[in-house]
C-alpha positions, 0 to 999 in steps of 0.5 A, a space after each residue: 062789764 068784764 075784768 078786762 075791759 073794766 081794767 082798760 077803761 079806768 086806767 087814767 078816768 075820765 074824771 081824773 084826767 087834771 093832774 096834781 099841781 106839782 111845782 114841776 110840770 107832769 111829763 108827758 109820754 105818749 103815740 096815740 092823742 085822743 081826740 075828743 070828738 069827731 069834730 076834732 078829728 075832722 078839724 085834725 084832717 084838714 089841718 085846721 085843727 090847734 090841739 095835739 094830734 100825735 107822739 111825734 105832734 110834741 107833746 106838753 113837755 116838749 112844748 113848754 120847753 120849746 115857750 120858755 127858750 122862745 121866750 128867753 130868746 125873744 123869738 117868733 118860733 123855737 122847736 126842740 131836737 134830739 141833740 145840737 148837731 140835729 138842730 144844726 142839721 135840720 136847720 141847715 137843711 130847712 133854708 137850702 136846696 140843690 144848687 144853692 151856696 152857703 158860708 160857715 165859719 171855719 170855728 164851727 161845730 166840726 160835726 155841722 162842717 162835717 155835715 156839709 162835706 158828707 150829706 150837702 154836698 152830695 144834694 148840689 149844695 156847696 158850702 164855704 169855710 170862712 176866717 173864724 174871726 170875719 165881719 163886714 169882709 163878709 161880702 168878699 165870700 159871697 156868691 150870687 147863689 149863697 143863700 145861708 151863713 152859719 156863724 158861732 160866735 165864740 167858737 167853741 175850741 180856739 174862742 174867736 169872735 164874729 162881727 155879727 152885727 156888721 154880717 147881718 147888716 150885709 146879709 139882710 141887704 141880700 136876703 141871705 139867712 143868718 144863723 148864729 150858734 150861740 150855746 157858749 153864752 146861753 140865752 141869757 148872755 147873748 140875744 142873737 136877734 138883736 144883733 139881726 140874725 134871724 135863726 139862733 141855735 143852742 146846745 141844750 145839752 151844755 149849759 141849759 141842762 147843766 148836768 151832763 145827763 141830757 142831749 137835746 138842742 133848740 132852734 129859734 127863728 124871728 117871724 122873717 123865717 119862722 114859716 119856711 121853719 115851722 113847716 119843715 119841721 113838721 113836715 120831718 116828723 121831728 121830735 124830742 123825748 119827753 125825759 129829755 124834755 122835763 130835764 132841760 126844763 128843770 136845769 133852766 131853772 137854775 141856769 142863771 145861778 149856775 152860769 154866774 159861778 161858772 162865770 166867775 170861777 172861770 175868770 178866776 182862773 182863765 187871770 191866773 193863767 196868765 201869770 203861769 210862765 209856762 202859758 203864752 195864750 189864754 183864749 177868753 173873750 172877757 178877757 182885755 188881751 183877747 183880740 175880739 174883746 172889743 165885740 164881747 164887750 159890745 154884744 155879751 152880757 157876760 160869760 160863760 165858764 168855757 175858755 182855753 190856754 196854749 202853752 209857750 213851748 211844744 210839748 210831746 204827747 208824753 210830757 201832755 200825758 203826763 200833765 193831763 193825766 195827773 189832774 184830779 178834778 179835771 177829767 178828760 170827756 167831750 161836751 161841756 157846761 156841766 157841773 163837772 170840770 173837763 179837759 180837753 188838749 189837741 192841735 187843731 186843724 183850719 181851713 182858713 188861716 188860724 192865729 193857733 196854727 201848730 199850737 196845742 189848744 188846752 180847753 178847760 170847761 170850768 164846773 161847780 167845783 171851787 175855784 181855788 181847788 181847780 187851780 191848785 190841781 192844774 197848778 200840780 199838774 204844770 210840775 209835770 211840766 217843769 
């Protein structure tokens, strides 16, 4: 046999091919799946076949973080994308069609809002913007035509939450699908299908993964939806790389041990704000003065270390500067649920009627770092302001 062929032929021998067994599962990259007969490739043709077929088939990895957010989640079925708003997308995409109408909750991720403005309605399909904080009122947004709702609850930026049970119990009467993005209080904190949605969505890319070095995002749908689901997954050829993957699996591990600090070092600070005379609102729904805190209480285990604040006066973009850009620990960036505590201050912009309208949301994403250190830098900071 010559040099080159026996290069290629030992590469990964056949009598080698069970790995080590490491603590973390081997990470798994890949196009070409060998099939071990012939019998399997023709199994493969027909679609009868169980195993992998290719790259884009996912591959273990992605696999075994797909089973263990299923599992979190008591759900039928969960695949893994690229990113959040590439779950959103797919999912929003997998239950519609032209000519069909769907709801989404004006405290929606802005990209997925975006996403039904530019790409949707394009295809016929129209969309709603509905009060951030709706309920039963649900039925007064609902057309003959409406076949989806999309809620986030709470809303990632101004915190407002749904009445998702008493939504679900309308939509199911009329077979319109729920989804729920619940990536603020994790899997551990919320279970979406018991309060009867049928599609949950989460932003690995936050909590889950935890250090601010991952992008990808989970869709989980009980057995109702889990078919219309499933087949238009595959049939987009969707995937997630292997990297992504492996570390979103090693940031669960520690996800319950990292939300409760955040937990708690968020509440920590979101009570002191509340003293700080230059504060008028803090917007977390732990806490009593939070105006959905009745529903928190019903439908949360916990929560998570993302809240905002307003302040009693206006400021000008100078004197916020000025404030923000004295703060050490906190660091301006988008994204949250990593180690590192971040900031982010604008006004925001509704559709539908907004308890904060004209007001500058001040969203603080609580990390790792002591409590008693983050409130001492904002506690600098507010000297800008006196």
């Amino acid at each position: 046999m010559k040099e080159q062929t026996r290069i290629i032929r030992n590469l990964w021998p056949e009598r080698e091919r069970t790995p080590a067994t490491t603590i973390n599962p081997p990470l798994f990259k890949g196009s070409t799946v060998l099939f071990d007969s012939y019998e399997d490739m023709a199994r493969a043709a027909r679609r009868e076949y169980s195993g992998i077929t290719y790259g884009t088939d996912r591959l273990p990895t992605q696999r075994q973080l797909e089973e263990a957010i299923r599992d979190l989640e008591g759900g039928a079925v969960t695949r893994v994308f690229q990113s959040g708003i590439a779950a959103i997308q797919t999912v929003l995409m997998a239950f519609s069609k032209s000519g069909d109408h769907i709801l989404v909750c004006d405290n929606a991720y802005a990209p997925g809002q975006r996403f039904c403005r530019q790409v949707l309605q394009k295809f016929n399909i129209d969309f709603t913007l509905i009060p951030p904080s709706v309920g039963a009122d649900i039925e007064e947004y609902i057309r003959a035509n409406t076949v989806l709702i999309l809620l986030e609850s709470p809303g990632s930026i101004t915190f407002e939450i749904q009445d998702v049970r008493a939504i679900t119990g309308v939509a199911r009467q009329r077979d319109i699908v729920t989804v729920l993005d619940a990536t603020w209080a994790t899997p551990l904190y919320l279970k979406p299908f018991e309060l009867g949605v049928d599609v949950s969505i989460h932003s690995v890319t936050k909590y889950i993964s935890g250090y601010s070095d991952v992008l990808a995002g989970t869709v989980t749908t009980n057995e109702r939806c889990s078919a219309v689901f499933r087949k238009f997954y595959k049939q987009m050829e969707i995937y997630t790389p292997a990297e992504e993957c492996y570390l979103a699996l090693r940031g669960l591990q520690s996800l319950a041990t990292r939300l409760r600090q955040h937990e708690q070092s968020a509440l920590f600070i979101a009570e002191w704000l509340r003293t700080v005379p230059l504060v008028d609102d803090v917007l977390h729904p732990a806490l009593p003065s939070h105006p959905e805190h009745h529903l928190w209480k019903r439908d949360f285990r916990g929560s998570s270390g993302l809240f905002a604040f307003t302040f009693r006066q206006d400021y000008s973009e100078t004197q916020l500067a000025a404030f923000i850009n004295s703060l050490e620990l906190f660091r301006l960036g988008y994204s949250w649920g990593g180690y590192k505590s971040l900031l982010t201050a604008a006004k925001i912009v509704r559709a539908t009627p907004s308890r904060y309208a004209g007001k500058t949301i001040v969203r603080l994403s609580i990390g790792l770092e002591d409590a008693s250190d983050l409130m001492h830098d904002l506690e600098r900071g507010f000297a800008f302001l006196r």
